[in-house]
Each structure stands twice: as C-alpha cells, then as structure tokens.
C-alpha positions in Angstrom: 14.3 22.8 -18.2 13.1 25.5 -15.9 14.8 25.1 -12.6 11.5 27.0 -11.0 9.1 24.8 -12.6 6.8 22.6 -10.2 7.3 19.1 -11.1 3.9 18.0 -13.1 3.0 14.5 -12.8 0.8 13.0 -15.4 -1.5 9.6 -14.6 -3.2 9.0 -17.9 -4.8 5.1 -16.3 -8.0 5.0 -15.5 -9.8 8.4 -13.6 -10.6 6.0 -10.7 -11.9 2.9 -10.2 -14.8 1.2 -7.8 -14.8 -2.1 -5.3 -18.2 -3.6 -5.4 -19.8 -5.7 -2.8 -20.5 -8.7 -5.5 -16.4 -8.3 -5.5 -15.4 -9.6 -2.0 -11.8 -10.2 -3.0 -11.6 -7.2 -4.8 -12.8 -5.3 -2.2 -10.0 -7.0 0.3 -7.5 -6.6 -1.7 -8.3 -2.7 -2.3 -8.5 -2.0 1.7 -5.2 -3.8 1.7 -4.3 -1.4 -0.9 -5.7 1.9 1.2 -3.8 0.7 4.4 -0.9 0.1 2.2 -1.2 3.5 1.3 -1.4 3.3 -2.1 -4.7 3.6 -2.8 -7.0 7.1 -1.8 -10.6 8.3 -2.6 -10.6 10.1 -5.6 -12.2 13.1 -4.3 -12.7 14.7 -7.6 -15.8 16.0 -9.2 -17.4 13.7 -11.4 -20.9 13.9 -13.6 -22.5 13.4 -16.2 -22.2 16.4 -19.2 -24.4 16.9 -21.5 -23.7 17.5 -24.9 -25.9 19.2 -27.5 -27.2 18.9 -31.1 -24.3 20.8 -32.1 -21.5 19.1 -30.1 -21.1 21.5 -27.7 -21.8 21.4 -23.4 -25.3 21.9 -23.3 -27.6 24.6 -21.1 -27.9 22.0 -18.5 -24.6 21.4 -19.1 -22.9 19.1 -16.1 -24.9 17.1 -13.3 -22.6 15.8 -10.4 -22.9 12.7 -9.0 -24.5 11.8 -6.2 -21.7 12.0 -2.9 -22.1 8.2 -2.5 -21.2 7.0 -5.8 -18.3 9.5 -5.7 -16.9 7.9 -2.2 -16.6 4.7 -3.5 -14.5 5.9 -6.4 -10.8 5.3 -5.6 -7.5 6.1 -7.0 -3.6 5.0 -7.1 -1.7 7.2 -5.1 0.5 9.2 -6.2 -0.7 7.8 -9.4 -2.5 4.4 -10.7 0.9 2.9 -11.2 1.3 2.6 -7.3 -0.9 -0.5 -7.0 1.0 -2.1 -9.6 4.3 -1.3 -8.2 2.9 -2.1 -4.6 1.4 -5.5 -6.1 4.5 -6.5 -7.9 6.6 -5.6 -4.3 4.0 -8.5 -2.8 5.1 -10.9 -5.3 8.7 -9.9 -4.9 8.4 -10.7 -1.0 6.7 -14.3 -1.0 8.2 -15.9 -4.0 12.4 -16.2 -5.6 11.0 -17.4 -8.7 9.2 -14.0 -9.9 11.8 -12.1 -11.9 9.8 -8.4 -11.9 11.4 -6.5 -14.6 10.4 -2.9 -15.6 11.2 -0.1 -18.2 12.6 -2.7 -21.1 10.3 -3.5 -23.6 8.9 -7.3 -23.7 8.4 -8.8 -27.5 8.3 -11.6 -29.3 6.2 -14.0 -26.9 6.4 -17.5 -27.9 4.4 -20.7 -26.7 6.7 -23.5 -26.1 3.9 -26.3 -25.8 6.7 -28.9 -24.8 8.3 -27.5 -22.0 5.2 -25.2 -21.1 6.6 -22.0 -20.8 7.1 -18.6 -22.6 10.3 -17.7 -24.6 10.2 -14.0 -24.5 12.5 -11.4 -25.8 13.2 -8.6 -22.7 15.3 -5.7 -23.9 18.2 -7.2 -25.2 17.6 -10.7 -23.5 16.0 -13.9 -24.0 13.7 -15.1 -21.0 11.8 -17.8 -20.2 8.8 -17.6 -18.3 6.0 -20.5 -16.9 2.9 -17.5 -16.9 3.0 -13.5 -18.4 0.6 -10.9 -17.0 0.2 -8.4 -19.8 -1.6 -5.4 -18.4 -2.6 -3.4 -21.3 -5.6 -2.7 -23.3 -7.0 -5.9 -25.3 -6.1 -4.1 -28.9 -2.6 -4.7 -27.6 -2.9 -8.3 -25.6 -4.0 -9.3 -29.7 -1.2 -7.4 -31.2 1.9 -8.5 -28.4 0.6 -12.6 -28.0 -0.8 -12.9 -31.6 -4.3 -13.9 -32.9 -3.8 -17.2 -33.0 -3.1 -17.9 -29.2 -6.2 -18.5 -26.9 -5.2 -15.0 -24.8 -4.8 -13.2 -28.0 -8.3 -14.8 -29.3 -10.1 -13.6 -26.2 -8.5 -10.3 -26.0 -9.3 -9.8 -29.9 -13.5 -10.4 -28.5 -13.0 -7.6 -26.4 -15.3 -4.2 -27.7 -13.5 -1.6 -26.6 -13.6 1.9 -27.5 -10.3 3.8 -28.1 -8.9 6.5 -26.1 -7.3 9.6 -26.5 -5.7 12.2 -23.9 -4.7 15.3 -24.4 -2.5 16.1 -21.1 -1.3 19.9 -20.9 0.3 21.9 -18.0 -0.3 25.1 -17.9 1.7 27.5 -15.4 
C-alpha cells in the first residue's frame, strides 16, 4: 500500500441511532455509553431527498432536518462497533463465565434440550454455550439458528428491507 495514504476507516452499521424518552433504559444505558466515550452526536447532515418521476434528485431536491431531531441522533465512536466492544468489556468485568470471542466465525448452532445449552462450532472448536447473542440482521439470525428454532421463527417474521453500500475513498 501507499505509505502516504491516510488511513480510511469504513462503519457501514447503522448512520446513527436515537434514545427515546418511552426508552428509559435505553436512554441510561446510552449516557453510560457517551461518558464512556464511545458514543458521540452524529453531527451530520441528515434530510429527507426527494426523488423524481424519473429517478433522479428532484428540483426541491434535499430538506434538512429540523436541529432537534438531528441532536438526538447519536453514533459509535470511532465507529458503531465501539458500543459493542465497550458492552462486551462490561460483561468481561462482572462475570468469569462469559467467554467473549471475536474474528472466528461461529456455525453450526445446535439446541441441546437435555442439558439446555448450545453446542456451537467456533473456528476450529467446539463450544458450549447456556445463551448466544447473535447480532446480525434477521435474514441471517433464520439462516445461522435454522427455521425451525423459536429465534430463527421470529427472526424469519421480521420485514426487512435489504441493504446495499457502496463505500469508496477517494484521495
């Protein structure tokens, strides 16, 4: 690579997300986040564009949001992945029995009814596992647990559009 280069930093989450009042713990828990540092206002510029008959921005084009609804938009910092990582640092902190593990790929989840616990497949190990958090779109909850499990049957309710991102640095 170019030694010169800035280092670019893609976040392809969510834009931002918002705490609302009818969320009390969510709101908590994303203050806890701010003072943690790992959370930020978004600060960005955010609207509404509008798109004509022929698919293209129209006249009118873009309408900003109000300054209001853009402060309560918030955003991981330096990127969503922070209040995961900050999260799963908590967990780390009050409990021996959470194993964290990161950058192997998790497959194979299997329901063992009798001794009520996961047998999953991590990298190149078995593990066993009392609860999973999964935290990925439902499409994929359905295609990692299965239809036929109770998560995977919720997940597979879910309406959700599909997303695409086209991230390109430009120097």
């Amino acid at each position: 690579g170019d030694q010169d280069a800035p280092d670019v930093t893609f976040d392809h989450g969510c834009q931002f997300f918002t705490a609302k009042p009818s969320q009390p713990h969510f709101l908590q828990a994303v203050d806890s986040w701010r003072q943690a540092g790992c959370v930020v206002p978004w600060g960005g510029v955010v609207g509404k564009a509008r798109v004509g008959p022929e698919g293209r921005l129209a006249d009118s084009g873009f309408a900003e949001f109000p300054p209001d609804k853009v402060a309560a938009m918030m955003v991981g910092y330096p990127t969503m992945s922070a209040i995961g990582r900050h999260i799963l640092d908590d967990v780390g902190k009050v409990s021996d029995e959470v194993c964290i593990r990161t950058g192997v790929k998790a497959a194979d989840p299997v329901w063992d009814s009798a001794a009520c616990s996961w047998q999953v497949q991590v990298g190149d190990a078995a593990a066993t596992a009392s609860a999973l958090a999964v935290a990925t779109s439902a499409r994929s909850v359905v295609r990692f647990l299965g239809e036929a499990s109770a998560a995977g049957q919720v997940a597979g309710a879910v309406n959700s559009n599909v997303c695409w991102a086209l991230m390109v640095a430009f120097s």
